[in-house]
N, C-alpha and C positions, 0 to 999 in steps of 0.2 A: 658193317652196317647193312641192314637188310633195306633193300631199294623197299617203299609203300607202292601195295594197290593202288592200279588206277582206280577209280569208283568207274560205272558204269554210266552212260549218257542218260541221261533221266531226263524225259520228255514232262515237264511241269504243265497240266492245263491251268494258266491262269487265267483263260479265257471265261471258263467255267465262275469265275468267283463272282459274288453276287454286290457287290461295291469298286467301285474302279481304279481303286487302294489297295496294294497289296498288305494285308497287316502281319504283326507278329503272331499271331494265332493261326494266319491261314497258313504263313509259312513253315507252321508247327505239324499243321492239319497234313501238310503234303509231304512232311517227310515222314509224318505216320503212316499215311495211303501208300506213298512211291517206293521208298525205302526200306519200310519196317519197321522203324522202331516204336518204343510202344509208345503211349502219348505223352508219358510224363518224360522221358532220355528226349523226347524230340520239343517238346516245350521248353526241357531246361537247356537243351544246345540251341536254341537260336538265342534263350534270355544269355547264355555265356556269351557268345558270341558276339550281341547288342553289348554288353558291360565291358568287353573286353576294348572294343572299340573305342565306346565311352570315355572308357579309362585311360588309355592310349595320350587320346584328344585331348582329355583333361589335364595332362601331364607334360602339355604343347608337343607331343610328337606327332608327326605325319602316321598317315596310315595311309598303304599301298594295298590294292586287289588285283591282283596281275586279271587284265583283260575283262576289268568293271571300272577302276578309275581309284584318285588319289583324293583323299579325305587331308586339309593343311586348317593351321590354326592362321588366321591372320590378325594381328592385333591393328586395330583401327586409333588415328590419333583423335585426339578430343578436337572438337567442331563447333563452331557457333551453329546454331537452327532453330528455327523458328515455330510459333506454336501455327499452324495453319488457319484456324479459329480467329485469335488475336490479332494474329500478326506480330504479338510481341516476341521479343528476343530471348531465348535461352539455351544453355550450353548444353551442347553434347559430351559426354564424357568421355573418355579413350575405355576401350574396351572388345573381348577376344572374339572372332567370329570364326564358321569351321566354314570354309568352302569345299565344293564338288566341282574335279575336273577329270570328266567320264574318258577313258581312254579310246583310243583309236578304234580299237576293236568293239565298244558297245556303243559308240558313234555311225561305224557300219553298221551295226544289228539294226539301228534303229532309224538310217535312213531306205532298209530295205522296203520292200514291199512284207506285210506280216500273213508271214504262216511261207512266205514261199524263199526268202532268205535274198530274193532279185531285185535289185535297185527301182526306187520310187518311178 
């Protein structure tokens, strides 16, 4: 089995974007500028990439990002709750949520100081 290339460090300005969202288009936009590819191979790898996940989630599997965090399904039981308006009473039904629990490592990134990597 032939070991894969590392990729190269790619420095991402998402300093530069003009909403404070990173979206699926920009992160299209930057692998056409950083990377290379042309814009349709880098459009249709993030849309793979979002479906894949997607899909994953929707199929109750975990989804792990070594050194971004773990994507889980948690199924929620059904709940009285109330309408906040009213006041009146009615039921919440049980039903699946995804949570995000960001790993250690993008936990440091982000309680550094930004652009210098040194703690807050």
């Amino acid at each position: 089995m032939i070991a894969p290339t590392p990729l190269p460090e790619i420095e991402l300005a998402v300093e530069s974007l003009e909403t404070p969202a990173l979206t699926k288009a920009q992160l299209a936009e930057l692998l056409f500028e950083q990377i290379g590819l042309n814009k349709r191979e880098a459009k249709d790898m993030v849309d793979a990439f979002f479906d894949l996940i997607v899909a994953s989630l929707a199929r109750g599997e975990d989804v792990k990002l070594s050194g971004f965090g773990n994507f889980q399904i948690r199924t929620k039981a059904p709940r009285p709750g109330r309408n906040p308006r009213t006041g009146e009473s009615i039921p919440i039904e049980a039903r699946r949520v995804v949570t995000f629990h960001a790993s250690a490592k993008l936990k440091d990134q982000i309680q550094s100081e930004p652009g210098t990597g040194e703690p807050l």
